[in-house]
Backbone as JSON, one array per atom type, in Angstrom:
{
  "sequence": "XXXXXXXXXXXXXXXXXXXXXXXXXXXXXXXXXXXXXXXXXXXXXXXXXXXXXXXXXXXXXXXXXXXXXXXXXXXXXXXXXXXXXXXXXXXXXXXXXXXXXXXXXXXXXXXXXXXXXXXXXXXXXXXXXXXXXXXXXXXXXXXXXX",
  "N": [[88.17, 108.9, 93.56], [88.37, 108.11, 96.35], [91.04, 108.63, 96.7], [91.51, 111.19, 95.76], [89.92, 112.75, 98.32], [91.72, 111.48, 100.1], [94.31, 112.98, 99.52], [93.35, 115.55, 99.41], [92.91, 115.77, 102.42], [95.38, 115.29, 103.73], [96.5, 117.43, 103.16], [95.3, 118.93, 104.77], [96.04, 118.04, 107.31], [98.7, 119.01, 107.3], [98.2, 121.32, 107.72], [96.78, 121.28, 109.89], [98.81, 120.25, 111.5], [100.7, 122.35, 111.54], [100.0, 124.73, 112.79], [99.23, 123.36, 115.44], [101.87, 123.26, 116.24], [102.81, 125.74, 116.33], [101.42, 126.76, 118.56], [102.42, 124.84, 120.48], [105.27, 125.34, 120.73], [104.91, 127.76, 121.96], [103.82, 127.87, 124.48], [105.53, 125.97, 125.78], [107.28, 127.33, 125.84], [107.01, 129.23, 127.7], [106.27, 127.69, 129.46], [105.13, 125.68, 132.57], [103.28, 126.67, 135.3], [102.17, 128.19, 138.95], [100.36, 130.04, 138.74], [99.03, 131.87, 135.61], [99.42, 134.91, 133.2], [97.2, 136.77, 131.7], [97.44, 136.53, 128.79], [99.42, 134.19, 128.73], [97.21, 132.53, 129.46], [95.5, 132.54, 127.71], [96.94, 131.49, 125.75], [97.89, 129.2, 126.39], [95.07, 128.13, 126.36], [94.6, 128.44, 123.39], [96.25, 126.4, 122.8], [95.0, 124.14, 124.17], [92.56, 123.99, 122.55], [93.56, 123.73, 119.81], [94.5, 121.21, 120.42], [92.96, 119.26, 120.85], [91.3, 119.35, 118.63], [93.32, 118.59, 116.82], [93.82, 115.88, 117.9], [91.37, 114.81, 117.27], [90.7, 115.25, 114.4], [92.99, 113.55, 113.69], [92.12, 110.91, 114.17], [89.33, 110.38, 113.53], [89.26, 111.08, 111.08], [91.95, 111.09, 109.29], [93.02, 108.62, 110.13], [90.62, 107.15, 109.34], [90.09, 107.53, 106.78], [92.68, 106.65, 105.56], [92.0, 104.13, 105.89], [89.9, 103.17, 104.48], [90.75, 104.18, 102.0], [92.99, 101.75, 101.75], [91.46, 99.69, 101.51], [90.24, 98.54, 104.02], [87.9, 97.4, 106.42], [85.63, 99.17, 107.65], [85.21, 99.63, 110.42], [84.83, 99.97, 114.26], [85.93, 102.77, 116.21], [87.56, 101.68, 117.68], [88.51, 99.79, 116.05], [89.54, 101.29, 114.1], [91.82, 102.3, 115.22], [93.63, 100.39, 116.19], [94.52, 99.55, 113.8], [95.6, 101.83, 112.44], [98.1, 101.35, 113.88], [98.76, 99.02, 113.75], [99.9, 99.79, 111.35], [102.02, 101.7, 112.04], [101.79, 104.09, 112.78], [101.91, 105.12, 115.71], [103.21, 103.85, 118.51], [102.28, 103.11, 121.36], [98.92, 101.86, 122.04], [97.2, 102.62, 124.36], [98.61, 104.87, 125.61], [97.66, 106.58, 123.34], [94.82, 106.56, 123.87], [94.95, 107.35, 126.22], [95.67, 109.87, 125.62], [93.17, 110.88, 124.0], [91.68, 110.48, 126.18], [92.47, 112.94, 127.3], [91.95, 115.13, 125.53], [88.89, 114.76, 126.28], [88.56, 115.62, 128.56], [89.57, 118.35, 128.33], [87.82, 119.55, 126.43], [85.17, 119.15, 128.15], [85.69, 120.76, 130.14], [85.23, 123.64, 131.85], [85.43, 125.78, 133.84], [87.79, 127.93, 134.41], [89.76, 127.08, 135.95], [89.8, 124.82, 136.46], [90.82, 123.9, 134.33], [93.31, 125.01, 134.08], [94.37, 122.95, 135.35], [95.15, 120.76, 133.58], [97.0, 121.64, 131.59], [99.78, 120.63, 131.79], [99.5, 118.61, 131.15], [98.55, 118.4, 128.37], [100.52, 119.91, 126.89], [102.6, 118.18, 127.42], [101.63, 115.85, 125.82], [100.73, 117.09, 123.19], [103.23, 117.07, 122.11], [103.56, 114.67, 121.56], [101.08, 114.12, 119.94], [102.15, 115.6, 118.05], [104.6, 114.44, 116.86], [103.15, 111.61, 116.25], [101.6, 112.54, 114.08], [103.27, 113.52, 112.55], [105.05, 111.62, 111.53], [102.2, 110.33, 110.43], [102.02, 111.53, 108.32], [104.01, 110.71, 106.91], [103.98, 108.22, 106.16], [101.82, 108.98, 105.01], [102.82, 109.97, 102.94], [104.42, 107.98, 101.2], [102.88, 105.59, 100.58], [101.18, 105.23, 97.68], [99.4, 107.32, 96.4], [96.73, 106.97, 94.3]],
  "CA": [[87.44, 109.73, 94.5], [88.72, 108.18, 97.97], [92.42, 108.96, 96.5], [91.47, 112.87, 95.54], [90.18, 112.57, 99.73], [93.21, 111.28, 100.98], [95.18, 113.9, 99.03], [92.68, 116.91, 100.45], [92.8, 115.13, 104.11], [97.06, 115.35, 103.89], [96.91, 119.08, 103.29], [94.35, 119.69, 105.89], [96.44, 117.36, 108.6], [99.65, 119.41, 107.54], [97.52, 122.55, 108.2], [96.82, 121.17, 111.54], [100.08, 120.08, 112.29], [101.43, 123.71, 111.39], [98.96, 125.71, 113.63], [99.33, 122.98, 116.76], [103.34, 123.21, 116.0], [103.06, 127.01, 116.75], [100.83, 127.17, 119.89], [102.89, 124.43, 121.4], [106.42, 126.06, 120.87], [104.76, 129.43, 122.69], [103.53, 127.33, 125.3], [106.48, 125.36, 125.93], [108.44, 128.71, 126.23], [105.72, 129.83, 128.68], [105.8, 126.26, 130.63], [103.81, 125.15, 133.6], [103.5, 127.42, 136.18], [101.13, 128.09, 139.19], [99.58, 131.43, 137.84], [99.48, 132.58, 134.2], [98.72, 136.04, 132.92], [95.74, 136.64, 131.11], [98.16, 136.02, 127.89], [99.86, 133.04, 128.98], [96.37, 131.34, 130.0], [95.11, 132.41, 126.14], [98.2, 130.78, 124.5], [97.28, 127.65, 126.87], [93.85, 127.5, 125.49], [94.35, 127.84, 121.93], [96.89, 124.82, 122.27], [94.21, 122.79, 124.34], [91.72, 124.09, 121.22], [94.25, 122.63, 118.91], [95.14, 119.69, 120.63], [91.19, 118.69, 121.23], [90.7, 119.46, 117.31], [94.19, 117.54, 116.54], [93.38, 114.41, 117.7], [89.81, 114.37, 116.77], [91.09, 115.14, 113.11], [93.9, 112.29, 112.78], [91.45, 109.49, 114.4], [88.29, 110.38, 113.01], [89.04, 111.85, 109.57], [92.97, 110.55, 108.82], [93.05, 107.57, 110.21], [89.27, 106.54, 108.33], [90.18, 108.0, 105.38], [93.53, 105.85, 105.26], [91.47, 102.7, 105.98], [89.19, 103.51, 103.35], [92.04, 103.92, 100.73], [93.34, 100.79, 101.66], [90.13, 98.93, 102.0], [89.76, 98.17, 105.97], [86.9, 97.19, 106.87], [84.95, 100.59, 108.02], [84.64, 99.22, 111.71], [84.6, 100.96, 115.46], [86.95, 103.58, 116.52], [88.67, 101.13, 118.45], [89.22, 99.49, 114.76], [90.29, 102.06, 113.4], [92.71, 102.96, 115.8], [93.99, 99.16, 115.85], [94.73, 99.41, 112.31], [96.51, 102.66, 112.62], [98.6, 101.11, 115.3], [99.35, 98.3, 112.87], [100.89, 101.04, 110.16], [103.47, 101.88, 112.54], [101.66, 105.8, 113.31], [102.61, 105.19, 116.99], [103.71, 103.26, 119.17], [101.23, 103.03, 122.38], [97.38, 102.26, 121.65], [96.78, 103.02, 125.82], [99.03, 106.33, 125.4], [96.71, 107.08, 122.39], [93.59, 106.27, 124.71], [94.77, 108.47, 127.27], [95.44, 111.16, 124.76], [91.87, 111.02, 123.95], [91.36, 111.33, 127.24], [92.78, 114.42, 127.9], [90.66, 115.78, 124.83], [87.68, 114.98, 126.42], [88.72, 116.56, 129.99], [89.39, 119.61, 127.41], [85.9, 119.85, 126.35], [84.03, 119.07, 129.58], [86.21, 122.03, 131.15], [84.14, 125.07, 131.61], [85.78, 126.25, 134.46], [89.41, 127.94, 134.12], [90.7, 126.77, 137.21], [90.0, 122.73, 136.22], [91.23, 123.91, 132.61], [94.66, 124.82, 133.8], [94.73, 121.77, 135.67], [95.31, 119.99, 132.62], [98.32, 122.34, 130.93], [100.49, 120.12, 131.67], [98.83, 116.96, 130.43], [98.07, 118.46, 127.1], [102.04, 120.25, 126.58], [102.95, 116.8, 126.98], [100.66, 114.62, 125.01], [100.76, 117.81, 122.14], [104.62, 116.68, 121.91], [103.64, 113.28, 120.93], [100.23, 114.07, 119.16], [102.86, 115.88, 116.52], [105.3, 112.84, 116.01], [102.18, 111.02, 115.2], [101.19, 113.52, 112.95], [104.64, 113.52, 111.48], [104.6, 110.35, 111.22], [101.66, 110.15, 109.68], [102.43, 112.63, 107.03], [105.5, 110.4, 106.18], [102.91, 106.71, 105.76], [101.05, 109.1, 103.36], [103.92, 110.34, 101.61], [104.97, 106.96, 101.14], [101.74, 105.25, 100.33], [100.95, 105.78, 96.08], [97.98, 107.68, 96.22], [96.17, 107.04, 92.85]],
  "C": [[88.06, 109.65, 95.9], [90.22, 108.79, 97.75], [92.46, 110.53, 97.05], [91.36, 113.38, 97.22], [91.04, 112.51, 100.48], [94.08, 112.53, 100.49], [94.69, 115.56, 100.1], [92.98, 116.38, 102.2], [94.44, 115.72, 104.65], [97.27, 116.77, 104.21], [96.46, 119.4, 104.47], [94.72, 119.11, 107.29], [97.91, 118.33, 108.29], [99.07, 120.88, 108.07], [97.07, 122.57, 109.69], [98.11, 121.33, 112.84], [100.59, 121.31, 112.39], [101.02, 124.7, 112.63], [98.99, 124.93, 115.36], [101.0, 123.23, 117.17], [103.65, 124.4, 116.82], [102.73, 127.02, 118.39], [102.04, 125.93, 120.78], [104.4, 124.43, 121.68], [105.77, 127.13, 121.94], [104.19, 128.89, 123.81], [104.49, 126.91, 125.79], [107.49, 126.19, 126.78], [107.66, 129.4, 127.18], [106.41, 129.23, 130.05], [104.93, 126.2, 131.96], [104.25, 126.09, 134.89], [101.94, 127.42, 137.14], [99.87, 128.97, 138.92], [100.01, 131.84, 136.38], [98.56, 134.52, 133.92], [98.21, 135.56, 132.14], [96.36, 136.22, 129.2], [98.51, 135.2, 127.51], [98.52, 132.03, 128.88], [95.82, 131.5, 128.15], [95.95, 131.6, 125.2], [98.04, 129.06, 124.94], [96.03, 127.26, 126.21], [93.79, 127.43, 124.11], [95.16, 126.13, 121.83], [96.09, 124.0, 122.55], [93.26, 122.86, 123.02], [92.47, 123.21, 120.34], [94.43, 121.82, 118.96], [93.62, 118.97, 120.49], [91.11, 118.22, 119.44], [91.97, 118.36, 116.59], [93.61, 116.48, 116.15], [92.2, 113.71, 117.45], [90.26, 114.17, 115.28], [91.89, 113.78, 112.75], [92.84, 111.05, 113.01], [90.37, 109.55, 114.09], [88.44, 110.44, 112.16], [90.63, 110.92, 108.93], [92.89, 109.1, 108.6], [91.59, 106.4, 109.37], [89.61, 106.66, 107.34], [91.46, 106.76, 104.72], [93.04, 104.4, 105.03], [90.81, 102.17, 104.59], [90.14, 103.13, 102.13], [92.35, 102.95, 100.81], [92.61, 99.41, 102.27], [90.3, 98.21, 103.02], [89.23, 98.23, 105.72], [86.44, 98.54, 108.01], [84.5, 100.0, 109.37], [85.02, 100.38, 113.06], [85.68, 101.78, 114.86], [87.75, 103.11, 117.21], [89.55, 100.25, 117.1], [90.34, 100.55, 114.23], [91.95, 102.73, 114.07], [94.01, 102.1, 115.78], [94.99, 99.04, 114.51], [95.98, 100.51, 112.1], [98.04, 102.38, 113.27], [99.68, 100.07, 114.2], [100.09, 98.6, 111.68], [102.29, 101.11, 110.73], [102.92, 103.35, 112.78], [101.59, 105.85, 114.33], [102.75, 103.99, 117.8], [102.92, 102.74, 120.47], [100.09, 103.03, 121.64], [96.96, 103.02, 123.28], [97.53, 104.35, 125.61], [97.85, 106.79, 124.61], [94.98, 107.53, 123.01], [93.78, 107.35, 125.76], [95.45, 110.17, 126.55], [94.06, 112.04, 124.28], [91.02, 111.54, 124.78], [90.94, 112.91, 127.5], [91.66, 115.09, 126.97], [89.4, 115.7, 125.2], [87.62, 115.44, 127.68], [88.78, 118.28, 129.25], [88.38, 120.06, 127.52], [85.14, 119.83, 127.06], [84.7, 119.99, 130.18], [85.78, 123.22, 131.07], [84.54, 125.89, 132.45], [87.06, 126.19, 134.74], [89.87, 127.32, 134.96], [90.74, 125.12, 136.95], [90.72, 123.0, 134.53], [92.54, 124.16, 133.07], [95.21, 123.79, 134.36], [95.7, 120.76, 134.35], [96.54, 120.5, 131.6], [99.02, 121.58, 130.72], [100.53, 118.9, 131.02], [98.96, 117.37, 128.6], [99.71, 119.17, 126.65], [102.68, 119.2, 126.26], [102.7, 115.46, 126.24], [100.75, 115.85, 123.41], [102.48, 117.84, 121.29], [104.48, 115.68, 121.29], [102.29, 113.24, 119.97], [101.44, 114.71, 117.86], [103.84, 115.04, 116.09], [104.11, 112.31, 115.77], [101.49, 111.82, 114.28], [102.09, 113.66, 112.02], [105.0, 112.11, 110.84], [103.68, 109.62, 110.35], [101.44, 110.5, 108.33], [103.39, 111.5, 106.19], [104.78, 108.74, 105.63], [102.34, 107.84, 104.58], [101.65, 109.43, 102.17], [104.41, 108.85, 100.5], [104.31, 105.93, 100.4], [101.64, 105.95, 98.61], [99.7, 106.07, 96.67], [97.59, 107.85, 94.5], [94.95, 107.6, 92.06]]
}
């Protein structure tokens, strides 16, 4: 059962990775500027959308699910992250923390003008949320799922 999970979880983190992959190429090719057209600022928000939904997905749903499979102890989110950390799926836990961050400056942003504040934060943290996503792809590849 937790296997068949991990297997559905893999697809649905390469389905992430695919869809954050895009917005943050067309962003990239955009880059940081002090005005965007009404185009530009839409191609910025789906990436912060993606990036928000990203890293909620690998550290809530991946990273549990992996624990699970390889019976961890089902503890905080600072466990779980710990544990992750101890895999080898990145390199910084404080990077990771202030990745989180940014996702939750995302979501509390209601007003465009503090939302493009953050463009640049999230272009650059959506660079390293997909090595750990690639990364993580390559622990599950690796990993017998049974």
């Amino acid at each position: 059962m937790i296997a068949e999970k991990l297997r559905s979880d893999k697809i649905l983190l390469e389905k992430q990775l695919s869809w954050l992959s895009i917005s943050f190429e067309e962003c990239k090719a955009i880059g940081i500027k002090n005005i965007y057209t009404v185009d530009e600022f839409g191609k910025f928000e789906t990436l912060c959308s993606r990036y928000s939904r990203g890293i909620d997905f690998l550290i809530r749903k991946i990273f549990r699910t992996i624990d699970e499979y390889e019976f961890e102890n089902q503890g905080t989110l600072i466990d779980v992250v710990n544990n992750a950390h101890k895999r080898g799926l990145f390199d910084d836990i404080e990077e990771l923390r202030v990745m989180k961050d940014v996702r939750n400056t995302i979501v509390h942003e209601y007003i465009e003008d503090e939302l493009v504040e953050v463009f640049d934060e999230v272009l650059e943290y959506s660079e390293k949320l997909i090595e750990i996503m690639n990364s993580t792809l390559l622990y599950l590849g690796n990993i017998e799922i049974r």
